[in-house]
C-alpha positions, 0 to 999 in steps of 0.5 A: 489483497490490500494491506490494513495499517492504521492510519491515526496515530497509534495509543502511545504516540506515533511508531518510531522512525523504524516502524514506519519505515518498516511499514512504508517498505512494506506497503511500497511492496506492492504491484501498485508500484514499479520498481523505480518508484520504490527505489525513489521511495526508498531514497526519501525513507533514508533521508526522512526523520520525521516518523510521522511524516513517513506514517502520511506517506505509508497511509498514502500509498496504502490508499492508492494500492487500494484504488490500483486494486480496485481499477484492476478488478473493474477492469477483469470483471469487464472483461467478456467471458466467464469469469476466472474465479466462477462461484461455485456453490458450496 
């Protein structure tokens, strides 16, 4: 399930420092990432001070766990079989 954050800055300005950092770490929070990359991640965050910069980063993550997503459910649907999820009529 992909994650949805705005992208553009937000009415009032761009978030604070925290929010995006909040929302980095949450979009970081993601099977797209291994462990040490979050880590690394995690180490940039505490020394960014640039709120804006980090809302690029966040929007930018949020963009690549999309396409992982996307490979991941070419992948499964090429798979030969039936499929995990069948439809079921309803």
């Amino acid at each position: 399930m992909a994650l949805s954050f705005p992208t553009a800055p937000l009415v009032a300005g761009w978030p604070t420092l925290s929010a995006a950092r909040a929302r980095l770490a949450d979009v970081l929070n993601h099977p797209a990432f291994a462990a040490e990359r979050r880590h690394k991640a995690g180490e940039l965050m505490g020394t960014a001070t640039d709120p804006q910069q980090v809302s690029r980063w966040a929007a930018l993550a949020l963009r690549e766990s999309e396409q992982w997503e996307d490979a991941t459910l070419a992948r499964e649907e090429a798979q030969p079989g039936p499929p995990a999820h069948p439809a079921y009529p309803h």
